[in-house]
C-alpha positions in Angstrom: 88.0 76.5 110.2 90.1 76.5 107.4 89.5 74.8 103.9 92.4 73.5 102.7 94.1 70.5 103.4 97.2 69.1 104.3 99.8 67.6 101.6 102.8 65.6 102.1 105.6 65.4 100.5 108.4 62.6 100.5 110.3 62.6 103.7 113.6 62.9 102.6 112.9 65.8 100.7 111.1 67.6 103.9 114.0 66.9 106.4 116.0 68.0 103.6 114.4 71.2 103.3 113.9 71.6 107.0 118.1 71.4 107.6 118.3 74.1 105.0 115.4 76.2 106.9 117.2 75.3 110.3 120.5 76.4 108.8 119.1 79.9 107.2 117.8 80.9 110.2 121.0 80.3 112.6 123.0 82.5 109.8 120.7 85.1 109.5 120.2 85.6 113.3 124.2 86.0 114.0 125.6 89.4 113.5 128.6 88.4 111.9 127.2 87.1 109.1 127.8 88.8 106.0 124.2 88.8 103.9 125.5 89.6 100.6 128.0 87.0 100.5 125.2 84.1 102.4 123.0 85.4 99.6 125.7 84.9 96.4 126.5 81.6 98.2 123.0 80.2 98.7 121.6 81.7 94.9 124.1 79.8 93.5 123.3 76.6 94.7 119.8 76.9 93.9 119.9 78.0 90.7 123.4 77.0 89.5 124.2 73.8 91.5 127.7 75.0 92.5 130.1 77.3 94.7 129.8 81.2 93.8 133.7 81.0 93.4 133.5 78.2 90.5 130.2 80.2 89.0 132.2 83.0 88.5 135.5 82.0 87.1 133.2 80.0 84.5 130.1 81.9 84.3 131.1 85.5 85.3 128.1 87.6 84.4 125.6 85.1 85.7 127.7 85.3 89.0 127.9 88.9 89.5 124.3 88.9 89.0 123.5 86.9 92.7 125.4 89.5 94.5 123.5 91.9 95.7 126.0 94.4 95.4 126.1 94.1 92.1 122.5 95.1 91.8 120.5 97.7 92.3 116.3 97.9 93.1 114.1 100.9 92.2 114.0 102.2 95.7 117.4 102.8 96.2 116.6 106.3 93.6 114.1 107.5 95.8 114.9 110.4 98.3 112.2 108.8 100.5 114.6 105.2 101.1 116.2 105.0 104.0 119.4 104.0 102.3 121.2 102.5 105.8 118.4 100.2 106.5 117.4 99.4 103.1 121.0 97.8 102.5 119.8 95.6 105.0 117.1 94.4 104.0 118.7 94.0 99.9 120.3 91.0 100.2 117.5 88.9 101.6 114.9 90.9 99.0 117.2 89.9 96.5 117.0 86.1 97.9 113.1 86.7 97.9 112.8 87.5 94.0 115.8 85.4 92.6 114.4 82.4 94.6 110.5 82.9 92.9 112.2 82.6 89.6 113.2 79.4 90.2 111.3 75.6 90.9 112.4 76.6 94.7 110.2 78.9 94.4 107.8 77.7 92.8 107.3 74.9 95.3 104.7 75.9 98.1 106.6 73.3 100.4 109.9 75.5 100.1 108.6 79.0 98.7 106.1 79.4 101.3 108.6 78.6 104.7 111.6 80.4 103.1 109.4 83.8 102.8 108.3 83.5 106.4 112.0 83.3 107.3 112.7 86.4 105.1 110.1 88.2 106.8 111.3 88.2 109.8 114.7 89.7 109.1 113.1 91.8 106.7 109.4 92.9 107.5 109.3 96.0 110.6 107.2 93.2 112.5 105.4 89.5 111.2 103.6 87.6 113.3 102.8 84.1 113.8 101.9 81.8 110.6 102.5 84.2 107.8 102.1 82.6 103.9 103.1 84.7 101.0 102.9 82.9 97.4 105.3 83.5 95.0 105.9 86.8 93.1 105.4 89.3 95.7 107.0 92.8 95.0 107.8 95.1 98.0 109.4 99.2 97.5 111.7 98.4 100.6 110.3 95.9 102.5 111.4 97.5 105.9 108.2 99.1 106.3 106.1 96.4 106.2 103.7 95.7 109.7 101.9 92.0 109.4 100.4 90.5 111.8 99.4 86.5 112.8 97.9 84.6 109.9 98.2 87.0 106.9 98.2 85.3 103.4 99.5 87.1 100.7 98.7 85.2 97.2 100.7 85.4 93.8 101.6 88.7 91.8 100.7 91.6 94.7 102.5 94.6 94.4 103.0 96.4 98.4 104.3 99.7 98.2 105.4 100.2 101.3 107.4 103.2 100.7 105.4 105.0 103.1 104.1 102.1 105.5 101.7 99.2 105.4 99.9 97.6 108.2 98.3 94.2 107.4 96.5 93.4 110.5 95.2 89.3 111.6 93.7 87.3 109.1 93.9 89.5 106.2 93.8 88.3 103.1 95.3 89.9 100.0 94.6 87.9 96.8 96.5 87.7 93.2 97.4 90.8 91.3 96.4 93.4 94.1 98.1 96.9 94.2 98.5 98.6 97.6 100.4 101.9 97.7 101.4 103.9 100.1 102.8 107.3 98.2 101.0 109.8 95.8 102.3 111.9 93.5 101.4 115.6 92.9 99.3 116.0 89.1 101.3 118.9 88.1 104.8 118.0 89.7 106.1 114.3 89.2 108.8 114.8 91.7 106.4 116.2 94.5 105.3 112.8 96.3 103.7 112.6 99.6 104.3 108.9 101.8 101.0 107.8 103.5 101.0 104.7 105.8 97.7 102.4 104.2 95.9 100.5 106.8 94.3 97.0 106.5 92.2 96.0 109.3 91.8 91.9 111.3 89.9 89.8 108.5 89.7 92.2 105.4 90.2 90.7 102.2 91.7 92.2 98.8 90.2 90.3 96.2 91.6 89.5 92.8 93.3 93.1 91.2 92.0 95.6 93.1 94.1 98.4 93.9 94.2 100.3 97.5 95.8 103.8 97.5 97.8 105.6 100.0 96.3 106.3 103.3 93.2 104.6 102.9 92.3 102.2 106.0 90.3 99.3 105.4 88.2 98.1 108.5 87.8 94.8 110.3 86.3 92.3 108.1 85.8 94.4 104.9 85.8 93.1 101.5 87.3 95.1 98.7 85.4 93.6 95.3 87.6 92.2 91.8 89.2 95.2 89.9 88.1 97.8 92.7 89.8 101.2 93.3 89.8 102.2 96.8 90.9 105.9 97.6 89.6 106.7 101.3 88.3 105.0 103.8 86.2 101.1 103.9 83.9 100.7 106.8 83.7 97.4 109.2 82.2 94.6 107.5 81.6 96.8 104.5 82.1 95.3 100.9 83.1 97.8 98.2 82.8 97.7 94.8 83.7 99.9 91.4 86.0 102.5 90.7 85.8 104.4 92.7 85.1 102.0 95.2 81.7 102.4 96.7 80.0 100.2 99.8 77.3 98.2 98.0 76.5 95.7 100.3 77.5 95.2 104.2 77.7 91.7 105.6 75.5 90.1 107.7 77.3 89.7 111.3 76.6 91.1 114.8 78.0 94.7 115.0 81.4 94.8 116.2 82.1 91.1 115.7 84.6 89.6 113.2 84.8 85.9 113.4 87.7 84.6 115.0 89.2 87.7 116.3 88.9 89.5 119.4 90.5 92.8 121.0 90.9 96.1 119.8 90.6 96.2 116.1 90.3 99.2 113.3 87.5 100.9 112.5 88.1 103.6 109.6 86.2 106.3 111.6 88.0 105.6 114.8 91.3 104.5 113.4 94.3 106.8 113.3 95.1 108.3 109.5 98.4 108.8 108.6 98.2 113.3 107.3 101.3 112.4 105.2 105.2 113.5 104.8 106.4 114.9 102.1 109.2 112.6 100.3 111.3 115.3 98.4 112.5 118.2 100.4 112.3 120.3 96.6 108.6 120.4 98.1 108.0 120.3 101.5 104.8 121.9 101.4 101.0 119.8 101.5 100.2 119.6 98.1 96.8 121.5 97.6 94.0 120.2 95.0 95.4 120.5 91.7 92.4 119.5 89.7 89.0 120.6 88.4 86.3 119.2 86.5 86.2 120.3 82.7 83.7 123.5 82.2 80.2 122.8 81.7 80.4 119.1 82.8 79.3 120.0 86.4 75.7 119.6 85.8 76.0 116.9 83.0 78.4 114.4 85.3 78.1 115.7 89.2 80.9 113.8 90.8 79.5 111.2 93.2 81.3 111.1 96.5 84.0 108.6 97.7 82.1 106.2 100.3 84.6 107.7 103.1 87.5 110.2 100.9 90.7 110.7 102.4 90.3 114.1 104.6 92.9 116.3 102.4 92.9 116.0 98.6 96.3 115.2 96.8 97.1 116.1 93.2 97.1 112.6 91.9 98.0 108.6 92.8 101.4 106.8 91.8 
């Protein structure tokens, strides 16, 4: 049962807001709608009050600015973007960021519906009752796998460069990192994409930081200002950096309240073993790393509460 509470707003305003939802969604679903031009259109309304074509005869920087073409996002200088599918996807990630910056966006009772409409043109698959908050950065968006009743709160970085799956009921909270690339210690340049996993009912709590490949179970916690690199067992909580299971909850085994089906257990749960994103080095990148000399005995490293089953040179 959930705890929060319904609002309501003026009903003008909703109907209003619904036509505009109504009409997105009709645009974005025909194929011969061009998204960069729906995209300068509807930015300039929103933020500008009037047509793109009077915008830029009177304001042309700020007008060249909502065009997606115009712009250009950090993925599109990575090897590893898919560069057909991430023009895509631009426009309507463009729509996504410009619209947070803006009272639209800011408004839960606009924000919230227009991401879940962005998702689904954008995401690889959303399911049913998605909420992100505002502020939300994705690498390319395309590679994003959500499933039914995923919240995703303010600030959240998801690197999903490489592929993340955010299964039911997950919960990822403000400020959280999840990355799905590594680079090498010794070679900037050499990065390896691995797919992160986050199982039915685990939460992310506020800044922690999950790193590529890791898979966090069914109904896991991972604690405030955690730093996960491996693998979070079911109804584990982790804490510290590293991460460490400190305390498990207390449920029947196997059961995670609300769901039911096939879920993911880390020790059962397919790992991505990684692809290389620069073909300058297509070769697994060995460990490149050792402890100083002499601080073996004085600070024995403490094991990762599940590490990732081949070691990589460094993290993003």
């Amino acid at each position: 049962m959930t705890w929060l509470k319904p609002v309501d707003i003026d009903p003008h305003a909703q109907s209003s807001y619904a036509a505009f939802f109504a009409d997105l969604e009709s645009r974005l679903k025909d194929a011969a709608t061009d998204r960069p031009t729906l995209v300068r259109e509807t930015l300039a309304q929103a933020m500008y009050g009037r047509d793109y074509g009077a915008l830029l005869a009177d304001a042309p920087l700020a007008a060249l600015n909502l065009d997606s073409r115009n712009v250009t996002f950090e993925a599109e200088y990575y090897m590893a973007t898919d560069d057909a599918r991430f023009q895509q996807v631009k426009p309507l990630l463009h729509l996504w960021k410009s619209i947070d910056l803006t009272p639209l966006g800011q408004n839960p009772v606009f924000g919230i519906p227009l991401r879940r409409i962005l998702a689904g043109h954008i995401f690889r698959t959303v399911g049913k009752h998605f909420k992100c908050w505002q502020n939300v950065e994705f690498s390319v968006g395309y590679n994003m796998e959500v499933g039914n009743d995923v919240v995703i709160h303010r600030n959240v970085l998801l690197d999903d460069i490489g592929g993340i799956e955010l299964h039911d009921g997950a919960s990822v909270s403000d400020y959280v990192n999840v990355y799905s690339h590594t680079h090498s210690v010794l070679d900037g340049p050499d990065v390896t994409l691995r797919k992160t996993v986050i199982g039915r009912g685990a939460r992310l709590t506020y800044h922690s930081t999950v790193l590529a490949g890791s898979v966090v179970s069914d109904d896991a916690m991972l604690a405030t200002h955690a730093l996960l690199r491996g693998n979070l067992p079911p109804q584990g909580i982790a804490m510290g950096l590293p991460a460490r299971v400190t305390r498990v909850k207390i449920r029947p085994p196997g059961v995670v309240e609300g769901f039911t089906g096939q879920g993911v257990n880390s020790a059962t749960y397919p790992h991505d073993a990684g692809r290389k994103a620069n073909p300058q080095f297509p070769l697994p990148t060995p460990n490149q790393t050792r402890l100083p000399d002499g601080d073996a005995a004085l600070n024995p490293r403490l094991p990762l509460i599940d590490p990732l089953p081949e070691p990589v040179g460094g993290e993003g």
